[in-house]
N, CA, C and O of each residue as an XYZ file, in Angstrom:
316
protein
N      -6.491     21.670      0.274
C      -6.710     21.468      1.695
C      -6.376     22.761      2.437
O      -5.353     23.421      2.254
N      -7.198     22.999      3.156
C      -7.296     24.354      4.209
C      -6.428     24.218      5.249
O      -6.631     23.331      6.078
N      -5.408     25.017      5.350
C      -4.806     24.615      6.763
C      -3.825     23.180      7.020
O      -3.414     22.715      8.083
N      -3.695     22.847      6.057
C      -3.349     21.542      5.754
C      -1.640     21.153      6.654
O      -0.573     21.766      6.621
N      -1.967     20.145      7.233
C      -0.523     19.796      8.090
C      -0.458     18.043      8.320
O      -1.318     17.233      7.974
N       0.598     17.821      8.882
C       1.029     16.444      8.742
C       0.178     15.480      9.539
O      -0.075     14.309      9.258
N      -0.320     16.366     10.852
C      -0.933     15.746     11.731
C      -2.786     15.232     10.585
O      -3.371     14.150     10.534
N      -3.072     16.371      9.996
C      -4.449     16.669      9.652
C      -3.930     15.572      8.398
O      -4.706     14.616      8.379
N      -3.013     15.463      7.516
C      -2.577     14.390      6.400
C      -3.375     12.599      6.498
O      -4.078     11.829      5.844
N      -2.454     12.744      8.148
C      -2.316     11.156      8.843
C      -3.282     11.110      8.954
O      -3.816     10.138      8.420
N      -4.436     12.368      9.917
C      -5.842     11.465     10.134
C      -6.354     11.050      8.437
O      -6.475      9.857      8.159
N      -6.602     12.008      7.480
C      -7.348     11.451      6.306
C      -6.342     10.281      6.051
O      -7.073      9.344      5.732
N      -5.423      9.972      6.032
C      -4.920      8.604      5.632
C      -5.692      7.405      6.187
O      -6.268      6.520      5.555
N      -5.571      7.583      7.580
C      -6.391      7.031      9.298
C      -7.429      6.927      8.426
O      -7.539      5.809      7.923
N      -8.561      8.088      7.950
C      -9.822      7.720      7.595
C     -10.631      6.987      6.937
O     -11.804      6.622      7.016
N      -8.837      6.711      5.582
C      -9.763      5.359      4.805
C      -8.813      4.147      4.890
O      -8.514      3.494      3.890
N      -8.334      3.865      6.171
C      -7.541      3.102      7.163
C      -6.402      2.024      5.788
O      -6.391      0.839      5.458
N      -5.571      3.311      5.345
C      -5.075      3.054      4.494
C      -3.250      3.599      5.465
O      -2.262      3.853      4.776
N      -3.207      3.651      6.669
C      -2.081      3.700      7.294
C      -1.191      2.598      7.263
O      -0.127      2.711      7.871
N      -1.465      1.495      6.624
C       0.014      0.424      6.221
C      -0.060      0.622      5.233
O      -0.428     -0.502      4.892
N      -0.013      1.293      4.129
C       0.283      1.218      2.612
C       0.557      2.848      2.210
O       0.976      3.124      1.086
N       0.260      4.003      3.315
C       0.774      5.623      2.784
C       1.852      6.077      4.069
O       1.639      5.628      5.195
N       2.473      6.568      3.932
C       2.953      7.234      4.901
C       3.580      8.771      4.499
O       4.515      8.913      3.710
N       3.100      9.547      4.979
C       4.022     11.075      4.969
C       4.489     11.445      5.788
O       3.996     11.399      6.915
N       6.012     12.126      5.410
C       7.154     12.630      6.741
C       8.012     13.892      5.957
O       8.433     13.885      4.800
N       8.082     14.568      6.595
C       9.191     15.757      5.957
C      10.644     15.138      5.960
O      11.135     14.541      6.918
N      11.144     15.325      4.973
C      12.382     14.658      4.533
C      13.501     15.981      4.437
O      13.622     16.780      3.509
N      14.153     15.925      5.538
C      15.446     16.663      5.631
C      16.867     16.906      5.154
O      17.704     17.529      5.807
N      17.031     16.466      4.187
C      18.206     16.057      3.576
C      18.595     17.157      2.917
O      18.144     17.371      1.792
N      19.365     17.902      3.428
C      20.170     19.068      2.905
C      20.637     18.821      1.155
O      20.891     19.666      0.297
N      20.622     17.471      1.083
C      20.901     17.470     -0.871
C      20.320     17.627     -1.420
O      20.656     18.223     -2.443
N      18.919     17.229     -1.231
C      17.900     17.544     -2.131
C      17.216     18.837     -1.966
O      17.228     19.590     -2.939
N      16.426     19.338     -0.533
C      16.450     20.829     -0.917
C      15.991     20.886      0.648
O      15.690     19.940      1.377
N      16.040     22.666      1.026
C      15.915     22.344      2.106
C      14.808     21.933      3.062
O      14.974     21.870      4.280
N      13.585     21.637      2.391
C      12.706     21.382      3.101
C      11.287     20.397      2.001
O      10.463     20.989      1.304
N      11.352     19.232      2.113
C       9.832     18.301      1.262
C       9.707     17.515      2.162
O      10.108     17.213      3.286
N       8.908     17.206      1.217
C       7.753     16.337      1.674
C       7.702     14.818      1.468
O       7.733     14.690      0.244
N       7.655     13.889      1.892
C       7.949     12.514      0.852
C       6.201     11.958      1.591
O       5.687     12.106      2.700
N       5.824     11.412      0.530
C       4.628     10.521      0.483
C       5.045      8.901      0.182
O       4.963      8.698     -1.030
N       5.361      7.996      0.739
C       5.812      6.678      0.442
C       4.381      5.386      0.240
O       3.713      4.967      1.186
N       4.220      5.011     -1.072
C       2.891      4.270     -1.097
C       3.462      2.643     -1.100
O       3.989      2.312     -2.162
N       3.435      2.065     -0.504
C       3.416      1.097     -0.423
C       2.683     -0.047     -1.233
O       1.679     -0.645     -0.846
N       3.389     -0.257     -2.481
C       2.325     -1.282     -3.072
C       2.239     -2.793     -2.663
O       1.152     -3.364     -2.575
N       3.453     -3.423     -2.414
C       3.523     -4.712     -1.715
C       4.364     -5.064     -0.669
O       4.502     -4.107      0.092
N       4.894     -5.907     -0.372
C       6.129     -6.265      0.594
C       7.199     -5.925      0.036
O       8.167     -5.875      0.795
N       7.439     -5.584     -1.391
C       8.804     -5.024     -1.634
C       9.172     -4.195     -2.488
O      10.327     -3.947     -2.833
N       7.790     -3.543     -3.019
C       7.805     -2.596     -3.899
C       7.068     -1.354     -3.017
O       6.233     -1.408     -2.115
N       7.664     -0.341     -3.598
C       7.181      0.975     -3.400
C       7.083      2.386     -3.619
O       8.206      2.719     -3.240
N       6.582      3.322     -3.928
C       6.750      4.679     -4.563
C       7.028      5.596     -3.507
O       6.594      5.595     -2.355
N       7.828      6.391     -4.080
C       8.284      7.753     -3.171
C       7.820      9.151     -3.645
O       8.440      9.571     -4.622
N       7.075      9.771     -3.263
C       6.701     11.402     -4.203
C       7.165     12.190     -3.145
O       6.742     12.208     -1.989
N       8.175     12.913     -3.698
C       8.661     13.949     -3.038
C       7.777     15.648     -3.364
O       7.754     16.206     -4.461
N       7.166     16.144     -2.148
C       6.349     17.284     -2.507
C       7.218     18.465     -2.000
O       7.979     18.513     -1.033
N       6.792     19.695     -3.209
C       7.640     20.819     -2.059
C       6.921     21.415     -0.939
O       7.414     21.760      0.135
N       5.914     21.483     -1.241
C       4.741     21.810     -0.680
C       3.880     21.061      0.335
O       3.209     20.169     -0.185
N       3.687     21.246      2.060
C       2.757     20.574      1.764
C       1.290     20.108      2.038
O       0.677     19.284      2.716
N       1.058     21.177      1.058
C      -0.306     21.542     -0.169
C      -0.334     20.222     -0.988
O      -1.393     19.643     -1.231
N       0.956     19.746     -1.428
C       0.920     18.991     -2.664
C       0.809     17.667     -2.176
O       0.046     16.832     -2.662
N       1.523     17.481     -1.272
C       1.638     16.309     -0.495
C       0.322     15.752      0.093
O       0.244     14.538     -0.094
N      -0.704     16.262      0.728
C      -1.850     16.415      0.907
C      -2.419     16.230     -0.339
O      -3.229     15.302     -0.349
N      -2.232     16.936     -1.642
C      -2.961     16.369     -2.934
C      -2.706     15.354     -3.217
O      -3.722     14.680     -3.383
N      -1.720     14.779     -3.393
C      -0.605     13.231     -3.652
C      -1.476     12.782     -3.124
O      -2.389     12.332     -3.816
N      -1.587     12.696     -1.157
C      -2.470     11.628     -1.043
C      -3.186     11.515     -1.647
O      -3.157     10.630     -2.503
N      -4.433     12.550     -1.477
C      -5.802     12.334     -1.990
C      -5.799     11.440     -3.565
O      -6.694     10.715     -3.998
N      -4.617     11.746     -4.140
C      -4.836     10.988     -5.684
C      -4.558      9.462     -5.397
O      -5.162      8.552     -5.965
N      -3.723      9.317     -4.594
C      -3.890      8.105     -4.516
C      -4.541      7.324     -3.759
O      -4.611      6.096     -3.820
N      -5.162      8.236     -2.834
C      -6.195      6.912     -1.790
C      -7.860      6.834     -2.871
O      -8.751      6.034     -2.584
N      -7.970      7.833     -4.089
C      -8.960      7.718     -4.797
C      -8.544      7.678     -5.900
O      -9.109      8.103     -6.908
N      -7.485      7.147     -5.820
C      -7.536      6.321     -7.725
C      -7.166      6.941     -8.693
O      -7.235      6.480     -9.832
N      -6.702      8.109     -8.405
C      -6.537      9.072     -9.588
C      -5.180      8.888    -10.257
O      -4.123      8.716     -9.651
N      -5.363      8.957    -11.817
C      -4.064      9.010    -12.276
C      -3.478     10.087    -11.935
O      -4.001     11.113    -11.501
N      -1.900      9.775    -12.212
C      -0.789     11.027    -11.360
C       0.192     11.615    -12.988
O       0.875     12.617    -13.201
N      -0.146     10.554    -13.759
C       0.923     10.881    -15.195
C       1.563     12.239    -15.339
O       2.722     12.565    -15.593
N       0.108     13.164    -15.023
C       0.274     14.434    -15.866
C       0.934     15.423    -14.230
O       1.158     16.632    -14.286
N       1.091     14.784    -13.231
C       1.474     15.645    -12.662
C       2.640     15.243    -11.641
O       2.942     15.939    -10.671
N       3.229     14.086    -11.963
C       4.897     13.851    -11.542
C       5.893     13.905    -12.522
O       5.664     13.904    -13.731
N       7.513     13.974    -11.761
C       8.451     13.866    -12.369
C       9.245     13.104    -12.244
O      10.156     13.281    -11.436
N       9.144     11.857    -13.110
C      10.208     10.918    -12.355
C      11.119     10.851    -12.543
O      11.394     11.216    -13.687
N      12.132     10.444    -11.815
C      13.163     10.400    -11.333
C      14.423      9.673    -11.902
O      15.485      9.701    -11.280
């Protein structure tokens, strides 16, 4: 993604009106490092995934894999 920012994230989220089930926010927490990304997918009412990006380049990719289906295996670390 060109230029890629949080505002430009939300609309493609907005676009495939998948805004109750993704959300991205920069996550500040001096413990973990000083500056990511968290992508939170929402799979049901009480389950849910967290991808923390450093980048976010990556975070912007995250979405895209998951609003189109793509497996993620080969490119997270869980936790």
């Amino acid at each position: 993604m060109a230029k890629t920012s949080l505002k430009r994230i939300r609309t493609f989220i907005e676009m495939y009106d998948k805004q109750d089930e993704l959300q991205v926010q920069l996550c500040l927490d001096p413990e973990l490092s000083p500056e990511l990304y968290v992508v939170t997918h929402k799979l049901n009412d009480k389950d849910s995934n967290e991808y923390y990006c450093k980048t976010i380049a990556s975070a912007g990719q995250c979405v895209s894999q998951i609003i189109f289906n793509v497996p993620m295996e080969d490119n997270v670390t869980l936790a």
